[in-house]
One Martini backbone bead per residue (centre of mass of N, CA, C, O) as a GRO file, in nm:
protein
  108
    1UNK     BB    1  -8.800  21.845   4.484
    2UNK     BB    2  -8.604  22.115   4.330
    3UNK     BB    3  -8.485  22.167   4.000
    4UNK     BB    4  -8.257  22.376   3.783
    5UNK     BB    5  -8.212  22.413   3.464
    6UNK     BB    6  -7.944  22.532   3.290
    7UNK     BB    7  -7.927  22.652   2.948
    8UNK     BB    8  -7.813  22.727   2.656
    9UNK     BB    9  -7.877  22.864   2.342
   10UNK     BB   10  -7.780  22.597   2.187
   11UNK     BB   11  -8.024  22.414   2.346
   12UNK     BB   12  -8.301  22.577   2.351
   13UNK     BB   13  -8.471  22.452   2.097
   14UNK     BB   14  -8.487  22.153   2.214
   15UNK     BB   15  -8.666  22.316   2.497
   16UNK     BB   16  -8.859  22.554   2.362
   17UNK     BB   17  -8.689  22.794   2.449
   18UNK     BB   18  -8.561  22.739   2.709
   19UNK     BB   19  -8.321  22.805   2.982
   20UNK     BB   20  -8.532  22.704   3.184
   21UNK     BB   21  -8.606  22.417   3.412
   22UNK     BB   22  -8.835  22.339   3.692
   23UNK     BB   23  -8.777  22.037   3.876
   24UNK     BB   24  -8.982  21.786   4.017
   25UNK     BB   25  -8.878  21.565   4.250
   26UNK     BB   26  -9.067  21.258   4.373
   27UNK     BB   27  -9.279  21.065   4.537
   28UNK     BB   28  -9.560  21.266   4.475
   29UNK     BB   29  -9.509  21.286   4.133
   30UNK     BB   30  -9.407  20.983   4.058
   31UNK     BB   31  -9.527  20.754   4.276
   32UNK     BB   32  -9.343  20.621   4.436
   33UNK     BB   33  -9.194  20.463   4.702
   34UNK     BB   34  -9.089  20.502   4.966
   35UNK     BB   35  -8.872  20.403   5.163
   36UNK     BB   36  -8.808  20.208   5.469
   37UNK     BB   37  -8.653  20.438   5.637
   38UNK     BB   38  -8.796  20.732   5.515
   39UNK     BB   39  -8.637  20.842   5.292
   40UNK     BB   40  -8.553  21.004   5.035
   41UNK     BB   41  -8.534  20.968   4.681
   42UNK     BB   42  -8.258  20.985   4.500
   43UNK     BB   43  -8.125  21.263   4.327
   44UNK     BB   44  -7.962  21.296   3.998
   45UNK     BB   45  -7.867  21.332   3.743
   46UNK     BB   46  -7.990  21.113   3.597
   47UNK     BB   47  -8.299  21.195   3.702
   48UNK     BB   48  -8.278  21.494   3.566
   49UNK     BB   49  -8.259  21.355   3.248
   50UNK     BB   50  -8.478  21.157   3.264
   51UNK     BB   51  -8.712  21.458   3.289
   52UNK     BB   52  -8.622  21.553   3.051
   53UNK     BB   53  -8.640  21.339   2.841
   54UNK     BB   54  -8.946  21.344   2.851
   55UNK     BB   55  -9.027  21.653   2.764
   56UNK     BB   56  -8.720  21.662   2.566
   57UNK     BB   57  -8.602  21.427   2.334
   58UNK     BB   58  -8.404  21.615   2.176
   59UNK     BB   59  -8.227  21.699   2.398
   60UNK     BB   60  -8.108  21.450   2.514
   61UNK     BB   61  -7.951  21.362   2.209
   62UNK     BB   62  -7.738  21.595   2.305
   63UNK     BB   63  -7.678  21.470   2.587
   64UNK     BB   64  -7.679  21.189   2.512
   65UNK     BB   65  -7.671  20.857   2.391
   66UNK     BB   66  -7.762  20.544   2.361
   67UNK     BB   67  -7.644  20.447   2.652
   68UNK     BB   68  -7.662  20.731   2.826
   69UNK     BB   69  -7.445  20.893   2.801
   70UNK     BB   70  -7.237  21.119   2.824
   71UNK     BB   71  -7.136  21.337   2.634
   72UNK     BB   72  -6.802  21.395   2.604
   73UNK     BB   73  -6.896  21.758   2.501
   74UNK     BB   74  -7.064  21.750   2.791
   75UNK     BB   75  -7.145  21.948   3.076
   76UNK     BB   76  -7.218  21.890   3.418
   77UNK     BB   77  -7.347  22.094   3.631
   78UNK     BB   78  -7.398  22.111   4.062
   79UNK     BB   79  -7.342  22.373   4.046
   80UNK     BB   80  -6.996  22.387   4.073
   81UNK     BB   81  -7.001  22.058   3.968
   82UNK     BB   82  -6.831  21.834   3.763
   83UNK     BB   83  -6.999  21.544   3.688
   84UNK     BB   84  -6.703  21.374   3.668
   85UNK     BB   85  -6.560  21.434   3.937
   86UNK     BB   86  -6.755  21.283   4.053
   87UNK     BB   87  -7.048  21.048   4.008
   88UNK     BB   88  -7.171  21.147   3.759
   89UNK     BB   89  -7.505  21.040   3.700
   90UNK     BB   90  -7.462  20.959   4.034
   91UNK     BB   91  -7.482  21.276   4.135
   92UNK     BB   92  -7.599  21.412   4.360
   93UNK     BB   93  -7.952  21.630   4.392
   94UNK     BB   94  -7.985  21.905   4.575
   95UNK     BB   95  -8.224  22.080   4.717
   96UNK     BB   96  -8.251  22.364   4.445
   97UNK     BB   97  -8.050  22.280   4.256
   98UNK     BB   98  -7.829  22.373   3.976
   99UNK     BB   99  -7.801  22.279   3.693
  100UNK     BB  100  -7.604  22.225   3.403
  101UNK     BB  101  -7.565  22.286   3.042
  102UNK     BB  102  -7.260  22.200   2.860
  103UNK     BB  103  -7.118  22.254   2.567
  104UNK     BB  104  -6.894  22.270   2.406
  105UNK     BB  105  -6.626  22.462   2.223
  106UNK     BB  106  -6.557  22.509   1.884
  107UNK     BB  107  -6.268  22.648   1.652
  108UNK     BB  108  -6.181  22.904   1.431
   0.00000   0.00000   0.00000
């Protein structure tokens, strides 16, 4: 199951200067054990924020709160969809899909 994170450049030192950061997540590389129906493990926005959160913890601490909460002025969209319209930290992330991770603009 592969998933492609796309960041801006105003997050990307928090990433080692990565813009692109594609996750392998499932079964065979976390060692889960698959369900007993045989479906592969549902992969979330929250899972795929939780494995940016181990390689680059700097980066989490801009995008989500201390109670894991996505901060209120960042956006996650799921390719084309922002995943606060949809099911929040809980939104289904097909494979292949692009991840977007937008912090707001502001000033003046």
């Amino acid at each position: 199951m592969g998933v492609t994170v796309l960041l801006p450049q105003v997050l990307q030192a928090h990433a080692g200067g990565a813009a692109r950061i594609d996750i392998l997540l499932g079964a065979p590389l976390d060692q889960a054990a698959p369900p007993l129906d045989g479906a592969a493990p549902a992969v979330t926005v929250r899972s795929v924020l939780d494995e940016l959160a181990r390689r680059h913890p700097g980066l989490d601490r801009r995008v989500r709160d201390e109670q894991g909460r996505l901060r209120r002025y960042v956006n996650v969209f799921v390719d084309s969809d922002e995943c606060r319209a949809l099911d929040g930290l809980d939104t289904a992330v097909p494979d292949g899909a692009e991840v977007r991770i937008l912090p707001s603009v502001a000033g003046g």
